[in-house]
Each structure stands twice: as C-alpha cells, then as structure tokens.
N, C-alpha and C positions, 0 to 999 in steps of 0.2 A: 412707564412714566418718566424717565430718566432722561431719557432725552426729547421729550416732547416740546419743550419749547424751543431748543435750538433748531436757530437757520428758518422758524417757520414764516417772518415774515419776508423774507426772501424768498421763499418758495411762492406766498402769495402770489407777490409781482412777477412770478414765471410763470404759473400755474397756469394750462393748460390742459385740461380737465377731460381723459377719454374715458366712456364708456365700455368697457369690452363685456362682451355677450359671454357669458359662462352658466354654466346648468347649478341649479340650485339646488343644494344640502339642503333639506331642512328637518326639523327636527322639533318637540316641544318639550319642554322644562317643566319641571313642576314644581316652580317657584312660581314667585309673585306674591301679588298683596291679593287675600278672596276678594271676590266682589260679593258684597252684602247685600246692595241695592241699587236702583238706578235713580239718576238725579231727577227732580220735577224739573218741570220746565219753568224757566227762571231763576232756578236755586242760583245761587253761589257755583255751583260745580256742575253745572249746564252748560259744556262748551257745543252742542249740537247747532248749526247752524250759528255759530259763530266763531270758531276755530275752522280749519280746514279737517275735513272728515279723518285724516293720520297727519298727527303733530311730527314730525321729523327733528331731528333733535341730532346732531353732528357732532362729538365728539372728538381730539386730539389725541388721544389717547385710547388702550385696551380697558375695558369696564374691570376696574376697583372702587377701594371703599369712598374716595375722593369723588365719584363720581354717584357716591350711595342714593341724593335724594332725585339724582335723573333717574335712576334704574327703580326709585321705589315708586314712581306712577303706574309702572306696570301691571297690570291686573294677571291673574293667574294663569299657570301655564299659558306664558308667553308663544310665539314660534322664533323659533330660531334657526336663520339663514347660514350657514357654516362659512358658505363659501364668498358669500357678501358681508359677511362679518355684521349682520346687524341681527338685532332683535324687535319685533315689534305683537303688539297687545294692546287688551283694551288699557283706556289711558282712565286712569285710577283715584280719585280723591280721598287718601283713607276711609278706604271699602265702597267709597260709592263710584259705581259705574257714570263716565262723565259725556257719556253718547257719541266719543271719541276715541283715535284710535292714538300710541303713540309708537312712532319707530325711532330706537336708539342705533345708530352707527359707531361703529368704534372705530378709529382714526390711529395715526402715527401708523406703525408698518402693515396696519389692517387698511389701507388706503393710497399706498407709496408716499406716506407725507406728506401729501395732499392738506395744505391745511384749512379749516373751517373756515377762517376767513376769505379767504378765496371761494370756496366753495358757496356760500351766499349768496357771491356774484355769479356762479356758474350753473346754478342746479336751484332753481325755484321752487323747488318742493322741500329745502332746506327751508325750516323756522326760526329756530335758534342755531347759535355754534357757537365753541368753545373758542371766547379771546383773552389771552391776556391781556393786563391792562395796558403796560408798557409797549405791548406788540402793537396794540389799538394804535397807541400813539405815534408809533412807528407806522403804520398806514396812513394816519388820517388825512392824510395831500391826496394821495391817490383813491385809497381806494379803503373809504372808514366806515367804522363798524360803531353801532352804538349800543353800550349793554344795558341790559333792564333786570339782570339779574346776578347777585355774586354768591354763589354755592356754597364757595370758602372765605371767610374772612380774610385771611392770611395764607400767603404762601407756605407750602410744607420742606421748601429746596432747603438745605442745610451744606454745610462741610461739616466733614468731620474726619477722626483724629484717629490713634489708638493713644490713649490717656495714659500707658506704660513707657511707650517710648519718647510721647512728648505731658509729664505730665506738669508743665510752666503753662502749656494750653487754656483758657479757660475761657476764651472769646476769640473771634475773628479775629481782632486787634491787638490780638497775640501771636499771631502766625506771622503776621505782618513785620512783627519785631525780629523777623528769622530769615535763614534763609531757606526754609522749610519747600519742597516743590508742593503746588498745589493743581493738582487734574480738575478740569470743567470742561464740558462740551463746547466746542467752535461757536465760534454766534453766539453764546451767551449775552445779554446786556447790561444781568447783575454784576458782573464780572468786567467790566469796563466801566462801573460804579465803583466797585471797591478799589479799581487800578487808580480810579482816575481823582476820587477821595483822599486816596494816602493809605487806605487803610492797609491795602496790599501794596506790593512791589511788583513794577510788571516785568523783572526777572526773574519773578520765584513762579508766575502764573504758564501752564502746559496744558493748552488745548488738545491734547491730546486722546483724553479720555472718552471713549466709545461703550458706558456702560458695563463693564464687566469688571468681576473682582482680581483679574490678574496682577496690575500692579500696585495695586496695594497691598495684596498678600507677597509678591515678591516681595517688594521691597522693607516686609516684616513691619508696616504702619508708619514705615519713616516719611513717607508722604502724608499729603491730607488729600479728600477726593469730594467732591461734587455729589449730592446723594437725597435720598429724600428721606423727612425722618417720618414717612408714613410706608416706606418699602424697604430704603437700604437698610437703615439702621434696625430693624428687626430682622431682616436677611441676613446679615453679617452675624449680630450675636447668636441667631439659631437656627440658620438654614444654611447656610456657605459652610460646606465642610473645610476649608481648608483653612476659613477664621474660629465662628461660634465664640468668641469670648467679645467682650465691651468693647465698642465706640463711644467715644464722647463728640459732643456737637454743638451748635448752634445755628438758629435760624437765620439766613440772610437777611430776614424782612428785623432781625433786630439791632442790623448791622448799620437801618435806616436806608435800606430799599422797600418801600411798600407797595409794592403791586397789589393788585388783587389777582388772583391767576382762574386761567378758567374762568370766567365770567359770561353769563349766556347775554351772546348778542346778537342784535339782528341787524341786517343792511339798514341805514337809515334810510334811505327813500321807499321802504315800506311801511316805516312805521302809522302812518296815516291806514292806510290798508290794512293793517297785524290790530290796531288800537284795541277794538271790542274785543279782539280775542285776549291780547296782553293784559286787559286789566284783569279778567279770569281767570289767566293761565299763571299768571306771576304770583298771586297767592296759592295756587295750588301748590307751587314749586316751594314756597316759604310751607306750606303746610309739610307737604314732603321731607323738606330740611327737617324742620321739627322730629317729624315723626321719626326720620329716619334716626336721627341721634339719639331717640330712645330708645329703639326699638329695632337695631340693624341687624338681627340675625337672620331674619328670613331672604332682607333683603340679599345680604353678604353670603346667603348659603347659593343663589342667582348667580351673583358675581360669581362665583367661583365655578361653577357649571358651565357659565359662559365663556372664560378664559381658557378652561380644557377643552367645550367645544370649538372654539376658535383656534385650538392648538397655538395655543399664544407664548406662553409661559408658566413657572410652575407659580401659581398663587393658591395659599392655601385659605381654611377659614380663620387658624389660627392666624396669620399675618394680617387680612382683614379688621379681625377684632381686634387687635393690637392697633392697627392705623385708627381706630374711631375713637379708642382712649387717647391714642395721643393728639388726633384732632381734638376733643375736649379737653384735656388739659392743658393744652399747650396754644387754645385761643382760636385756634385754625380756622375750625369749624365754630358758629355758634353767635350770637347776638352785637360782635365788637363791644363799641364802645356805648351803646345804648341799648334800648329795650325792642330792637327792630332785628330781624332773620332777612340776611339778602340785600339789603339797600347798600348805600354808597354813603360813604363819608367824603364830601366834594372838599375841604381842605387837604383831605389825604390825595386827593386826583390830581389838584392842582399841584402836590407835592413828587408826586412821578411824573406830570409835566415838566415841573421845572429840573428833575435829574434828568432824563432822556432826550430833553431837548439841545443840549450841548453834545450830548454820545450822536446821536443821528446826524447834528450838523457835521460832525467831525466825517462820519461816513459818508455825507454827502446822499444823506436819505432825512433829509429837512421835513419835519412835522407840519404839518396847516398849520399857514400864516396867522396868526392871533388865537392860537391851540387855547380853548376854555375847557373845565370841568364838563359842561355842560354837551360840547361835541362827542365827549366818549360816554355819559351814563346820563341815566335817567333815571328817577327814584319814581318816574310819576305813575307806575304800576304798581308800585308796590306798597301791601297795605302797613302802616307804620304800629296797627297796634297784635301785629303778628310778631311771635318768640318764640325762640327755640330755651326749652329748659334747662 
C-alpha cells in the first residue's frame, strides 16, 4: 500500500493498457463468507439480470485489511488466479448467494501500476476501481471518474517519528518547526499541501523514499517517513527486526488534507447503463463495510492466503487485525460524521477541490473548468439509513 498513490495519475494519462497471454495458476481458498441461501427474485440482494453476470472490481493495490469489505463479497472457496493476481467467486450479501459472480484484481506491482482509473477507460469489463479523491480531481479535464462509493472514511497515510529521538514531536506542525528531513514518495499531492501551507518546509521535504525501512533505521529515527498507520506503524513496532520498538504519528487527513482514498468509482459516461445495477450493488458494499468491521476474521484469514498466494509480501493475520482496530478507532473506517457507511460529505469534496486545484494548476495538469462536488461523487446509490457499528 505504500506507495499506491504515488505518480498514479500520471500513469493514467500514459496508460496504455497490454494484454499478455500467460497460462493460469489457479488454485481455491477456503475462505470466504458461506453461502446460506440464494436471493429471490426481486430481494434487495438480487443482482441476476441486473449486474453484469461477474462484477469486476480493480483495485490499486495488494488485498489488505483496507480493502476488507471488497474481499468480503466473496462467497466461499473463492478461485484464485496466481498468476493474474485476481480472485473471483460467487458475489455474496452476508450469506446470501446474489446470482452473481464477483472478480477482485489486485493492482500496484500486481499490474505494473497500471492504475484503475485508467483502466475504466480501457477494459470494460472493469465496474468499479479504486480513486482517490484528490487523484479524481486530478483527472477530471481529461479523463474523470465519478465515485459512488468510499470504503474508508479517512485516509490511513501518516508520518511518523521515533518519539525518543525526537520527543518535542507531537503533530505535523511540529516537524515543520525543524529542520528535521522528511521521506515521501515522488508525486505525492499531500505533500505539496503541507509544502505549500507552511506546515512543512520544502527543504526539509526528500522524495526519496521507495518504501523500505533502510533509512530510517539507518539513520537511528532521526528522520521522519511516509507510512501508513494501518501497515507501517504495526511493521516497524513488531515485525522489522532491525526496529520493533515505538513510532509515534499522525494522520495527514488531520493535518487538513481530506481525501477520501480509494473510493469505488466508475467511468461516468456509464453511469446511466451501471444505474440498476448501482443502486443494489452500493448497499451491498455498505452492508459488506458493516459486516466486515464486526466481524473481519474470516475475512482477513482470505487476505492473507491471498497475499502469499500472490507471492506479494509478508502480511500476516496479526497485522491485519491490528489495521481494523486502528481503522475503528482512529475514524478511518466507519460512519464519519453522521449515521451513513460509504456516502460522501460534499462540503468535504468541495474542500479537496479547493486544496488541489492550485497544486495541479501549478503542475500545469489544471482540473475541469468549474470543478463541483457533484462531478467527482454521487451519494445517489447509496442508502442513507445503512451503518456501520
């Protein structure tokens, strides 16, 4: 996940999308959610002849717990593609079979970066895909994406510290007081938010950072790094043998960047075409949310079966379970700021409009002329008296 936002909408705009022919691994899991029943026809959870016979579902990233309520549609012993890195099975409504099938992709180095948005445009059998919001806005001249649904409340991206050797630390806007170096991946945008704010100094900021714990264990924590507090920060305190002791952190989204990340979107000139499907499939995914935040072990025992058959990286269950507590307590995941799972808070879109749309002009990657709330999301699938607990 580390670097899954960086440079993605750049790649959009280059993206040229090959197919290569390769013999397929497959293999089946004995996760998933049972299937108890099949839906009637007309239920609520009836997507037979109104979805596409397999939902395709494009991820950014390698299946973790961030991506827990896509992976918990799946209905039981999944198949899984090794060597095309997806998985797909029947598509799932908390135990009822939904006459559907669903395929999840896993993206960033499981697809050369290739990113969903792009991907939209190039492969029609794509449904949804993973945008960020900021990134949304970053396309929407060219080539825009509209979301109908947000997984995560909140970004999980953090910086963080070692609290020993800096412990004056206590927010963002404490690093900034320094001349502390801080690593982030290239093409960041939060990061030309915090330059261009004050809160950092853009000579303490080093693109340098390519995901790995090297220098900041060299350099004994005297930097700060880029990180996420649903992978590194558990990594670092008990899986990186050469740390295993405390990070301290802070959210970027509390630094007054609010993205929404990851947000399932779809090309807008199909939404007319997707509608019937959308209004049923966007509650499921709220149901899914739900479910999954009560109830993510089966799911997260999936994810991890996945990640080692993907020969991905080392994710275990314990870091899993750890990422769902700190998406619950720390807002991530879960209802925002009212009694709705998944919807959009459109003062907050129009609030990452008006940050990004200076950074882009300055890049000379200028956002749709008269950019509204309303071009990047859509609440209008999504049912408002659905919550996650």
């Amino acid at each position: 996940m580390s670097a899954r936002s960086a440079g993605l909408a750049a790649a959009v705009a280059a993206a040229a999308v090959a197919t290569t022919a390769c013999s397929s691994d497959s293999g089946t899991s004995q996760g998933g959610q049972p299937v108890q029943q099949a839906a009637a026809a007309g239920a609520p959870a009836a997507l037979k002849g109104v979805c596409p016979d397999t939902v395709v579902i494009q991820t950014n990233w390698w299946p973790q717990a961030e991506y827990g309520a896509v992976y918990r549609l799946l209905g039981e012993k999944p198949a899984i593609d090794k060597n095309k890195k997806k998985v797909t099975g029947t598509l799932v409504d908390n135990g009822v079979d939904t006459g559907v099938r669903v395929e999840i992709r896993a993206g960033g180095p499981a697809n050369n970066f290739t990113p969903s948005a792009a991907l939209l445009y190039t492969d029609s059998t794509v449904i949804l895909g993973g945008v960020d919001l900021d990134q949304g806005a970053q396309l929407s001249a060219d080539k825009p994406t509209l979301s109908v649904f947000a997984p995560l409340d909140l970004s999980p991206l953090v910086l963080m510290w070692d609290p020993t050797a800096h412990p004056q630390f206590n927010t963002i806007s404490d690093i900034g007081q320094t001349d502390t170096k801080v690593l982030y991946f290239q093409g960041s945008t939060y990061m030309s938010y915090l330059t261009g704010s004050g809160i950092l100094r853009q000579n303490q900021i080093d693109p340098s950072y390519d995901g790995q714990p090297q220098q900041f264990v060299t350099s004994r924590g005297e930097v700060v790094q880029q990180g996420y507090l649903t992978n590194e920060v558990y990594a670092y305190e008990h899986e990186i043998s050469q740390w295993k002791k405390r990070v301290a952190w802070q959210l970027v989204s509390d630094s007054g960047f609010p993205t929404y990340p990851e947000t399932l979107a779809i090309r807008p000139s199909r939404k007319a075409e997707l509608s019937n499907c959308l209004h049923k499939l966007v509650p499921i995914l709220q149901r899914a949310t739900a479910g999954y935040l009560t109830d993510p072990n089966p799911t997260n025992d999936l994810l991890v079966q996945l990640v080692k058959e993907y020969n991905a990286f080392a994710y275990s269950s314990e870091r899993a379970r750890y990422a769902v507590t700190a998406m619950k307590d720390n807002g991530i995941a879960g209802n925002g700021t009212n009694r709705t799972v998944g919807d959009f808070d459109l003062a907050r879109v129009q609030r990452i409009i008006d940050i990004v749309k200076p950074i882009f002009a300055g890049q000379k990657k200028p956002v749709k002329d008269g950019l509204k709330p309303e071009d990047l999301v859509t609440n209008e699938f999504v049912d408002p008296a659905l919550s996650a607990k």
